[in-house]
C-alpha positions as CSV (number, residue, x, y, z in Angstrom):
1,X,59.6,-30.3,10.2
2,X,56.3,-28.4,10.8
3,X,55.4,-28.1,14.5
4,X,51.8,-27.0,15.5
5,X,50.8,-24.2,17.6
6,X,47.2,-23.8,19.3
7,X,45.9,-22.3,16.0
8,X,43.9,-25.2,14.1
9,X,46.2,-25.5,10.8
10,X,48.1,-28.0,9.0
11,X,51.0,-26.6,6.5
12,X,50.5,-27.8,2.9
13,X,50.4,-31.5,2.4
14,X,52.9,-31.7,-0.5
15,X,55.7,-30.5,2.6
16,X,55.4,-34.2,3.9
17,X,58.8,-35.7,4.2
18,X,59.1,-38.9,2.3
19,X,57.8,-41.2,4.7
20,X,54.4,-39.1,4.7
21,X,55.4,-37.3,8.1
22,X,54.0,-33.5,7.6
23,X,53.6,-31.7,11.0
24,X,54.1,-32.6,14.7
25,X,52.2,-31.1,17.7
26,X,48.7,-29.9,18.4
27,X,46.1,-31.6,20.4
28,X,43.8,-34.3,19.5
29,X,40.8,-32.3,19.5
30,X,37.4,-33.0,17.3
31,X,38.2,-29.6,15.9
32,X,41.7,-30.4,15.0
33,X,41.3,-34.0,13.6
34,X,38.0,-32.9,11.4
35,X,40.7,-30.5,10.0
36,X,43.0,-32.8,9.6
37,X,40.8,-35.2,8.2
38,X,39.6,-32.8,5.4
39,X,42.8,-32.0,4.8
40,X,44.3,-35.9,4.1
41,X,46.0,-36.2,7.1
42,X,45.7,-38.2,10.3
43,X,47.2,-38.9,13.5
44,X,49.8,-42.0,13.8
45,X,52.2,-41.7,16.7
46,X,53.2,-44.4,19.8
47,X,52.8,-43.0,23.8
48,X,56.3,-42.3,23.8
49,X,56.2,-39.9,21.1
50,X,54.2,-36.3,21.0
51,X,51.2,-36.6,18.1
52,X,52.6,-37.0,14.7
53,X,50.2,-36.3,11.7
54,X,50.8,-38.3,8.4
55,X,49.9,-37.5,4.8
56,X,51.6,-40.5,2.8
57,X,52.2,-40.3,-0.5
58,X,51.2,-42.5,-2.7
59,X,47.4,-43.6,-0.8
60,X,46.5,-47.0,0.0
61,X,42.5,-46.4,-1.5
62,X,39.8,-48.4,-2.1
63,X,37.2,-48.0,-4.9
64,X,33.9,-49.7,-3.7
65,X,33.5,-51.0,-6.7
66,X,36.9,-52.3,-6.8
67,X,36.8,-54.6,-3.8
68,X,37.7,-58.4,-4.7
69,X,35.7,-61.2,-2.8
70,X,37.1,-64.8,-3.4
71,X,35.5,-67.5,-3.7
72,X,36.2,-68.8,-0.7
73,X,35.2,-65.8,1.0
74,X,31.6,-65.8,-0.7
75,X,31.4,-69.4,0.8
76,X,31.8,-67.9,4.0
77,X,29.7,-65.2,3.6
78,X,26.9,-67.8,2.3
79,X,27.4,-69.9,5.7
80,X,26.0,-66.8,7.8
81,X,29.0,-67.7,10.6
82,X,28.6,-63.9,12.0
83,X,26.3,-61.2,12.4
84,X,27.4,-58.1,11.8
85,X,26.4,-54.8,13.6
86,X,26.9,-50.9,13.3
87,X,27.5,-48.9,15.4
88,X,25.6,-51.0,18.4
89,X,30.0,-51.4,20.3
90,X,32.3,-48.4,19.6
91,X,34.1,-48.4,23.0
92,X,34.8,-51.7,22.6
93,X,36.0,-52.1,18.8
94,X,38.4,-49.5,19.5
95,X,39.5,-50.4,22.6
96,X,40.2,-54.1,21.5
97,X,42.1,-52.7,18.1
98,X,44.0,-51.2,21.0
99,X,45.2,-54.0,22.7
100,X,45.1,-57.2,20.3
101,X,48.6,-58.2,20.0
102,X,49.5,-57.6,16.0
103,X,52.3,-59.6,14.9
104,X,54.1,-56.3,12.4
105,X,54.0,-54.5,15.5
106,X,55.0,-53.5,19.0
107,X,52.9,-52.0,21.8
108,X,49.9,-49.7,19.4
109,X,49.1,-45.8,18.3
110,X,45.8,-46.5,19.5
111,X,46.7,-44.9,23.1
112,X,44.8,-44.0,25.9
113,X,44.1,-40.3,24.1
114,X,43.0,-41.3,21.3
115,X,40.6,-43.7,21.9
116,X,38.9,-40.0,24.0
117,X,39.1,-38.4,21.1
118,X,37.6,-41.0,18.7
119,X,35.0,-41.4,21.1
120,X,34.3,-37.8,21.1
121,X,34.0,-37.8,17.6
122,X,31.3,-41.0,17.5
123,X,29.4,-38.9,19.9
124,X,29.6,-36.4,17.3
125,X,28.5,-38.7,14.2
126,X,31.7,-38.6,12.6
127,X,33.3,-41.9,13.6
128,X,31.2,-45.4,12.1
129,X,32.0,-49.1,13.8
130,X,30.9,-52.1,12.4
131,X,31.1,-54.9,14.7
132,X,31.7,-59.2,13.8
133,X,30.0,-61.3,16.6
134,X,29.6,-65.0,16.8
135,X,28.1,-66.6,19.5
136,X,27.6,-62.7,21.2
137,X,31.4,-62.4,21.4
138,X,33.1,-59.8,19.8
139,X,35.5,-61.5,17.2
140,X,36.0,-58.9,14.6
141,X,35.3,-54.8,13.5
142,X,36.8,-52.0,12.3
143,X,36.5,-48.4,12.6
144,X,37.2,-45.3,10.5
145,X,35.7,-41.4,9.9
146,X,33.2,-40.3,7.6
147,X,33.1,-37.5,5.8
148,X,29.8,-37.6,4.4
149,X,30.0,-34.3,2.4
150,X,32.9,-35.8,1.0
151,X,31.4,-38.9,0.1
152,X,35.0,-40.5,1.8
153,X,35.5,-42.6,4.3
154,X,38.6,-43.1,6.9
155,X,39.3,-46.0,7.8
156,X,41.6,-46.3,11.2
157,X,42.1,-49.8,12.1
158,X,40.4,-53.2,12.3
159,X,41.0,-56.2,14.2
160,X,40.2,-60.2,14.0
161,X,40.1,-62.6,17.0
162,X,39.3,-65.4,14.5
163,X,39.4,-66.2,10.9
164,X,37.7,-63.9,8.2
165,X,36.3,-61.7,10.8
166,X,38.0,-58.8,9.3
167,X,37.0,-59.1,5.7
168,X,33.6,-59.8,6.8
169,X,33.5,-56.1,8.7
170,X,34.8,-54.7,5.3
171,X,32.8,-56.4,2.7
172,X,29.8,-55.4,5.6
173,X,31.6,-51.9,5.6
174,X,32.0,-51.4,1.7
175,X,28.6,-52.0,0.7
176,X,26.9,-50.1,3.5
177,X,28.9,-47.3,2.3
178,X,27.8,-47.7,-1.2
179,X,24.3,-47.1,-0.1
180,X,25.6,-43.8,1.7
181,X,26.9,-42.1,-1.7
182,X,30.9,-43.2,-0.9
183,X,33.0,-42.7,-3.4
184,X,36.7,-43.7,-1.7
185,X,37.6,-45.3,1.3
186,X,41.2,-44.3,2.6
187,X,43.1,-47.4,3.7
188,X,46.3,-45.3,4.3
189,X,49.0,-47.5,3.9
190,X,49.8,-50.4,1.7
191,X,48.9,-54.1,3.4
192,X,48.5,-57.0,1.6
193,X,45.5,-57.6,3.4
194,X,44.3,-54.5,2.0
195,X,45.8,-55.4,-1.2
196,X,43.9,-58.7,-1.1
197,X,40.0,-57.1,-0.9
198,X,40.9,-54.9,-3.8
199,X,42.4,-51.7,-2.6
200,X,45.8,-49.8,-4.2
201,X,47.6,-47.0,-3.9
202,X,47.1,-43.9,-6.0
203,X,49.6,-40.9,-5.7
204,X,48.5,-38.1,-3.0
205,X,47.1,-35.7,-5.4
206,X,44.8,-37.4,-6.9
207,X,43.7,-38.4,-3.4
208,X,43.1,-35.0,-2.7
209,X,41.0,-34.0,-5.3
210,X,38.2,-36.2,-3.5
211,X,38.1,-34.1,-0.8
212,X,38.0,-30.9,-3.1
C-alpha cells in the first residue's frame, strides 16, 4: 500500500492491488486530482475512511461512437419530455448525486469534501454538468472531468429522480462531446447500466495510452 505525502505524486498505476486500490492519502486539491486524473486515477472513498485513489484494471470505457440507443429510448428522445442543460446547475447535480438514495449502496463517496473540491475544479473549467429538467425540476444529470488536451472525459456519477433521465444526460453528454474532439469517456467500473448505452471494459493499459 502506497500512502501519500504532501508532494503531488501517484506511484505507478500497474502497483494497484487487484481491486484497482493504488495509493491512500493526500488532499483533494485541484492540483492533486488534475494529477490524478492524468494519471488514470481518481478518488473513491466513504467519510469514514481517509481518501483512497483507484486505478481499476480492466476500464469500464465508452467509445462515442459505440453508444447503443434503443428504440424505445429514440421514442423518448423524439417526445422532447426534458430539456437538457450544461453547465447552467453544478452545485446542485452534485449535491443531489450526493444524497439520492441508490439502491447498490449505503450512505455515498460523494462527501462533504469533495463536492469543495469538484466545485473548485468547475470554477476552474475542468468539471462539465449536464442537467435533465422537466417541468423546471431537476430530475436527472451527471457530472465528470474533462481533459480536453486529452480529448477524455471523466465521468463521476449521475443520478435519475425519474425514468430515462439518466440516459437522456448521456446520449446529451456523448454527442456534445463528439463535437469537442472526445475520443473516450471513462465510466470506471462495470454497470449494466453502463453496459446497456454501449460502454465496456478494456484492460488498464490500453486505457492509458489515451492519455499519452
Amino acid at each position: 500500500m502506497y500512502f501519500l505525502t504532501n508532494a503531488i505524486e501517484f506511484p505507478q498505476v500497474h502497483l494497484a492491488n487487484t481491486d484497482g486500490l493504488l495509493a491512500v492519502g493526500g488532499d483533494l486539491s485541484s492540483k492533486r486530482l488534475l494529477h490524478a486524473y492524468y494519471s488514470g486515477i481518481f478518488p473513491w472513498f466513504s467519510d469514514e475512511q481517509p481518501i483512497l485513489w483507484f486505478s481499476p484494471d480492466p476500464r469500464m470505457v465508452l467509445f462515442p461512437d459505440e453508444l447503443k440507443i434503443s428504440k424505445s429510448m429514440r421514442q423518448v428522445l423524439r417526445k422532447d419530455i426534458f430539456r437538457i442543460t450544461l453547465n447552467t446547475s453544478f452545485t446542485e447535480v452534485i449535491t443531489t448525486c450526493a444524497s439520492i438514495p441508490r439502491y447498490d449502496q449505503d450512505g455515498t463517496w460523494i462527501t462533504p469534501d469533495m463536492i469543495t473540491a469538484y466545485q473548485e475544479l468547475f470554477r476552474l473549467g475542468y468539471v462539465q454538468s449536464i442537467e435533465v429538467w422537466q417541468e423546471n425540476e431537476l430530475v436527472g444529470g451527471l457530472y465528470g472531468v474533462l481533459l480536453k488536451d486529452k480529448g477524455v472525459f471523466c465521468g463521476e456519477s449521475m443520478f435519475s429522480k425519474v425514468s430515462n433521465a439518466s440516459k437522456c444526460a448521456f446520449i446529451y453528454l456523448v454527442d456534445w462531446l463528439k463535437g469537442t474532439g472526445v475520443k473516450l469517456i471513462d465510466c470506471q467500473m462495470y454497470t449494466d447500466h453502463l453496459a446497456s448505452l454501449g460502454a465496456r471494459e478494456i484492460d488498464r493499459k490500453t486505457f492509458m495510452t489515451y492519455l499519452k
